[in-house]
Structures are given as C-alpha cells and as structure tokens.
VOGU-3710 file (C-alpha; in Angstrom, 3 decimals, decimal comma):
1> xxxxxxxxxx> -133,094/31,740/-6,136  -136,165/30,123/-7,596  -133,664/27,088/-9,291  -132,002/26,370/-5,493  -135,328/26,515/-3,488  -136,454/23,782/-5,982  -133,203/21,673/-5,464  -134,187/22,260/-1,794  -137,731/20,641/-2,406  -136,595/17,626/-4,680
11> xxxxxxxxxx> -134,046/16,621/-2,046  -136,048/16,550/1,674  -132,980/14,520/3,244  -130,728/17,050/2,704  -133,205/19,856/3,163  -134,012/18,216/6,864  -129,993/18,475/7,326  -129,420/21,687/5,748  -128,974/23,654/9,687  -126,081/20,945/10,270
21> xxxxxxxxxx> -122,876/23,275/10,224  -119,803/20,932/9,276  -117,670/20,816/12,402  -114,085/20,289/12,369  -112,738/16,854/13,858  -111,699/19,151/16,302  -115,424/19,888/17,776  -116,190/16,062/17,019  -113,450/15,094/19,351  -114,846/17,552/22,120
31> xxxxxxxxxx> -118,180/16,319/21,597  -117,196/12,519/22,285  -115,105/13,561/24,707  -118,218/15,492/26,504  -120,108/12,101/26,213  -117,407/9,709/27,426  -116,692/11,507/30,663  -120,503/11,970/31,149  -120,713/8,228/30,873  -117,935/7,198/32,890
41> xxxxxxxxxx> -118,931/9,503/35,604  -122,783/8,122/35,970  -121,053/4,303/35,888  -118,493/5,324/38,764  -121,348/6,902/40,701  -123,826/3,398/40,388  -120,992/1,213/40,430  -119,604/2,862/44,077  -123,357/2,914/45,321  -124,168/-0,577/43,891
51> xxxxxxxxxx> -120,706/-2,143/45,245  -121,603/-0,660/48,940  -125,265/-1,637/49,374  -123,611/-4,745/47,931  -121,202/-5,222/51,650  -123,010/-3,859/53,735  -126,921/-4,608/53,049  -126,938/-8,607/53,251  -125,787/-9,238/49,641  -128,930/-8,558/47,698
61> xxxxxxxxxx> -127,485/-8,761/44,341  -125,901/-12,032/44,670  -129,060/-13,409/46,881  -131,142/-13,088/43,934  -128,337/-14,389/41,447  -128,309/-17,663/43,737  -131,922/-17,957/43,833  -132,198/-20,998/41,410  -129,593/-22,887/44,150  -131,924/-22,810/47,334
71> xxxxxxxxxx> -134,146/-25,411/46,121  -131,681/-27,691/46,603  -129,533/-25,941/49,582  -126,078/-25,626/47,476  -123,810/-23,000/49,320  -121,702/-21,076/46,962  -117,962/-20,822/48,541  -115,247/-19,291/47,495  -111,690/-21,231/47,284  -109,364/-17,660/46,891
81> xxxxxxxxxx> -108,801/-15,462/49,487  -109,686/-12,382/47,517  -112,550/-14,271/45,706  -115,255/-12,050/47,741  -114,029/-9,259/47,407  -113,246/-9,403/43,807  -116,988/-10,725/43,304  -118,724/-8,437/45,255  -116,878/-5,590/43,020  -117,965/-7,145/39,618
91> xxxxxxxxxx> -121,769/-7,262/41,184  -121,326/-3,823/41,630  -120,111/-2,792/37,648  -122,499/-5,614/36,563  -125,233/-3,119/38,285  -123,897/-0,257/37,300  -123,603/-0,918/33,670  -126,996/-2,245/33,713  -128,833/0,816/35,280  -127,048/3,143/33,624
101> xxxxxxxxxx> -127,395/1,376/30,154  -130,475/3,822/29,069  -128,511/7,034/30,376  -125,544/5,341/27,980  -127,883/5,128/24,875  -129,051/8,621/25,674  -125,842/9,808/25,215  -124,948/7,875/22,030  -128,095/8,902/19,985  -127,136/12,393/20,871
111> xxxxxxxxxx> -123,296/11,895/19,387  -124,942/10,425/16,939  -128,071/11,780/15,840  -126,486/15,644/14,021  -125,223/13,247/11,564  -128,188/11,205/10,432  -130,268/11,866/7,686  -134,450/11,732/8,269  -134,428/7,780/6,681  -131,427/6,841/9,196
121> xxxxxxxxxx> -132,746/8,585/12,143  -136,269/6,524/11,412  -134,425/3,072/11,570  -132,598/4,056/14,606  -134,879/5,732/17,106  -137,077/2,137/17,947  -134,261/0,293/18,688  -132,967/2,838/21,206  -136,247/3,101/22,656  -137,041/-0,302/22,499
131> xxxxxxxxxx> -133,358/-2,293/23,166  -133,713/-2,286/26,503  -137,352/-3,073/27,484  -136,142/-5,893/25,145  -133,038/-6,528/27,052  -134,663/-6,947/30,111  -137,157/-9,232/28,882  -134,782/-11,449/27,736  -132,805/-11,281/30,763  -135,632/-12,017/32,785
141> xxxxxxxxxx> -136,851/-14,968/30,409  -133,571/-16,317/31,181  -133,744/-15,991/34,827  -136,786/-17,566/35,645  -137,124/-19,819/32,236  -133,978/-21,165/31,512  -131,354/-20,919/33,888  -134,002/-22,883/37,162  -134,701/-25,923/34,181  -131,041/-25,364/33,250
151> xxxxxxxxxx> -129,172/-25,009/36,636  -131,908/-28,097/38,226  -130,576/-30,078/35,050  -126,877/-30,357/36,155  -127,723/-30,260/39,817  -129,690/-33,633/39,031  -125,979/-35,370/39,724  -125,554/-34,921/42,793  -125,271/-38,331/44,756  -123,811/-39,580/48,018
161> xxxxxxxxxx> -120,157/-40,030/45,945  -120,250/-36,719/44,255  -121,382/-33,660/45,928  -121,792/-29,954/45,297  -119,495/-26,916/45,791  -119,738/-24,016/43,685  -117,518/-21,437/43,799  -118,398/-17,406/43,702  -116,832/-16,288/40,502  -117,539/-19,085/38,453
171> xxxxxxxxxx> -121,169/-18,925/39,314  -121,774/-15,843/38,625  -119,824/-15,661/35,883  -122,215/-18,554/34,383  -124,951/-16,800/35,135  -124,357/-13,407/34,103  -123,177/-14,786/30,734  -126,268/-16,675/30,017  -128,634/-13,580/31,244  -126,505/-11,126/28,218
181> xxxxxxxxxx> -126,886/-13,668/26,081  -130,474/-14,055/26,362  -130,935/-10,655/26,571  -128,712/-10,089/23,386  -130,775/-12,268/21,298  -134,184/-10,616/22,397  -132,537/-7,703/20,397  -133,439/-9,836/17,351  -136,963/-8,025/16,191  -135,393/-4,484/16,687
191> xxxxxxxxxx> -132,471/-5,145/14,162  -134,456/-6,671/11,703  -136,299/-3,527/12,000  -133,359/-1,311/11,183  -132,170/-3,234/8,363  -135,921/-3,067/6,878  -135,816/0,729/7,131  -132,179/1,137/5,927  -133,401/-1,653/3,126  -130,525/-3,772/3,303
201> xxxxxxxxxx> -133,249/-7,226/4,663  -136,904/-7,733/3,922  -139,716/-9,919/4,758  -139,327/-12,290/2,083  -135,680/-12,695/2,111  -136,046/-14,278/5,904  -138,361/-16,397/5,061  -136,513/-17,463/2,035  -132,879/-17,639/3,993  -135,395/-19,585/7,052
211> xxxxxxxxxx> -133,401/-22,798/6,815  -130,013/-21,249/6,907  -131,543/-19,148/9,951  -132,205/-22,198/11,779  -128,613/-23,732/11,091  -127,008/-19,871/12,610  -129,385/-19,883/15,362  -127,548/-23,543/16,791  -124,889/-22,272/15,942  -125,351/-18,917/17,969
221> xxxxxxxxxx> -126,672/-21,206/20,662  -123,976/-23,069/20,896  -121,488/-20,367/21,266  -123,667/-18,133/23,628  -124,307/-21,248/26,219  -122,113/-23,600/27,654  -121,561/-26,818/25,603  -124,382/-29,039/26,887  -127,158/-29,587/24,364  -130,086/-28,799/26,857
231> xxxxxxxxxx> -129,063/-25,189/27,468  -128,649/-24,524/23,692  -132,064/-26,014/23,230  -133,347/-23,788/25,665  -131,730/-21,160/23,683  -132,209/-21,897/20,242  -136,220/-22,383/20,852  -137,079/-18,853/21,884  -134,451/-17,680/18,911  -136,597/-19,473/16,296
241> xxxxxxxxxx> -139,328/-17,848/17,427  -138,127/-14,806/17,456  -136,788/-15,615/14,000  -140,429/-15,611/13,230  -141,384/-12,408/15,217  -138,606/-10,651/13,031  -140,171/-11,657/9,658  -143,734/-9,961/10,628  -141,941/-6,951/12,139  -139,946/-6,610/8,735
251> xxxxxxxxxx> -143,167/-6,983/6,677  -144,820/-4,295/9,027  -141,259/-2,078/8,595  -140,975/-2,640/4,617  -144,572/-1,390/4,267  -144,230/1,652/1,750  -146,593/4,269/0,401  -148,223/3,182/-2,914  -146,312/5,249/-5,620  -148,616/5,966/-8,525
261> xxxxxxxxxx> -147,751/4,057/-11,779  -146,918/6,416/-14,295  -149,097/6,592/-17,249  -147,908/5,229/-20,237  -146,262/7,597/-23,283  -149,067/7,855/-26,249  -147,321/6,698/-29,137  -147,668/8,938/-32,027  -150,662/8,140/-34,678  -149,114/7,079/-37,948
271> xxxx> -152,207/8,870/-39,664  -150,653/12,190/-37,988  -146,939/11,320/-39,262  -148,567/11,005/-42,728
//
C-alpha cells in the first residue's frame, strides 16, 4: 500500500486523472454524438431566428455589412434571380455560427477536457476563454480599420467612364472573408500561449525565427486578402505586431518555478581511502 500511494505522489498528472474510468469507443461515440446534436440544434435555432429578423426587420445584418459603401452612395444589386434569397440565408448561418461560437467551444472543452492531463488542460483553458474576445476584436479591427481604408481604396476608380455596381454575394462574400481572417490572426497571442505551456515554442525561439516570421506573415497576408498589395499591408502590419505581442506572452507563459540546484556529491578524501 505504502509503495503505490508513493507512485501516486511522484506522478501528480496521473494522480489528477486517476477518477477517469476508460470508456469504451462505444461511450466516446455517444458522447460526441451528445455534443454534435447539441450543437447543430443551437445553430438551427439562431440561424432560423437570425435568417427571419433578417426578411422581415429592414435587413439589419447586411445594413451594417454595407456600411463602408454609403459614403459614397454605391447600391449593392443583385444580377440572379435567387441572389437575395440565397444571401439573406448565408447572413443568417454567418449569425448563427457567430453567436453560437462560445456555446460551440463550451461543448468541445467538455468532449475534450476527461482526457487531458493537469499540464494540457493549463495550455488549453485561456485560449477557450480568450479566442473569442480575441475574435471579435479582430473582426471589429477589420471592420472599422481596414476594410473603410480598404473598400475607399478601390472605390477611388470610379469615373464618369467606369461606374459602380456591386453585386450581393460577392460583397459579402469579400467582406465576411476579410472579417475571419482578421479575426483568425488575432488568435495569434493565444496559440503562442499553448505551445509555451505544452513547450513545443518559447520566447527566444520567436525572436530568433523573427525574420522568417516576417517572410510567413506576407505570405499569410497574401493568401488571407485579396491580391492587391494595400489590403495585405493592412494585414501584415497588425500581424507583426502581434508577432511581437506573442513573444512577451510566451516569455510571461515559459516562466517556471526556480528548481533548486542540487548540491554537488563530496568526493571522497584520499586521506580517508588511505
């Protein structure tokens, strides 16, 4: 008894996750299964909600996605006839996915979460509490930041020979790509605090790998925007420094405990061997 209970104390991860019972893949299936249709049902509910204030209440969704065009009085039109329609239902899962994105993390750290040890759970918790506060910031950097310079930018073309006309779906779809992607890469800090914690990253290794960073970052840029060089500008600035912000979040993560150095082993007196 005495020999286990001290197995117990030199191994705290596996103490911590001693009152996990091994479930068949069986139970693991039912679990996920429990989580999915939780999921899909909270979506369905939003997305039907979402889609009919949507119709009926003026368009508020897409009033505020055209926002950046009133300045200069572009009408967006739509050249199929199901255009609308279709439109006004991917608003509606755009919404839905979106307000029901904590309820979805909620669900995945609890599928998850049996199965983590104490170090894992520690790198993991932040980023669900923090991904989307972060996600929204970025989204909402975009949306009044980038996307009036960006949008005002191309606009600037207009003339008496070449004039205007936007349609629905490919507006939006613009739009809602460049507000993920700006909201994806305000995720930046919160990884490179998981990968501290897990210890697969650390401070000095991003500032070592910085100018390799930089040369990924336009790179990212250029695949998350479309291919003008002001909008990956406007992308790849706030990425750099967030580059930066990631390197003092993983010297505040890689912080450890000072271990006490071990004294050294007396050597034996040769007068004693003698």
């Amino acid at each position: 008894m005495s020999k286990n209970k001290s197995e117990q104390k030199k191994d705290p991860d596996k103490n911590e996750n001693s009152d996990d019972v091994p479930m068949p893949l069986t139970s693991h299936l039912g679990e996920l299964r429990k989580r999915l249709v939780r999921i899909i049902i909270v979506i369905l509910v939003v997305f039907v909600g979402t889609t009919v204030v949507e119709m009926e209440l003026d368009q508020p969704i897409l009033s505020a996605f055209r926002a950046p065009l009133d300045a200069r009085n572009v009408p967006l039109v739509f050249l199929e006839l199901t255009e609308p329609f279709f439109t006004y239902l991917r608003i509606g899962l755009y919404a839905a996915i979106f307000l029901s994105f904590p309820y979805l993390l909620g669900q995945i750290w609890l599928f998850v979460r049996p199965a983590l040890f104490s170090k894992e759970r520690n790198a993991v918790w932040p980023f669900i509490l923090l991904s989307y506060p972060l996600f929204v910031g970025g989204g909402l950097f975009g949306y009044f930041v980038v996307i009036p310079f960006g949008y005002d930018f191309f606009l600037g073309f207009e003339n008496k020979f070449t004039l205007p006309s936007l349609s629905m779906a490919s507006y939006l779809s613009l739009t809602i790509h460049l507000l993920f992607a700006f909201g994806l890469v305000f995720e930046l800090p919160t990884v490179s605090f998981i990968l501290t914690r897990l210890g697969l990253i650390n401070a000095t290794w991003l500032r070592k790998n910085r100018k390799y960073s930089l040369v990924v970052i336009f790179i990212g840029a250029a695949i998350l925007t479309p291919p003008d060089v002001f909008t990956q500008t406007l992308m790849a600035g706030p990425l750099i420094i967030l580059y930066e912000i990631s390197i003092l979040v993983s010297q505040m993560a890689g912080k450890k405990e000072k271990v006490p150095v071990p004294e050294k082993q007396k050597t034996p007196d040769k007068k004693s061997k003698s």
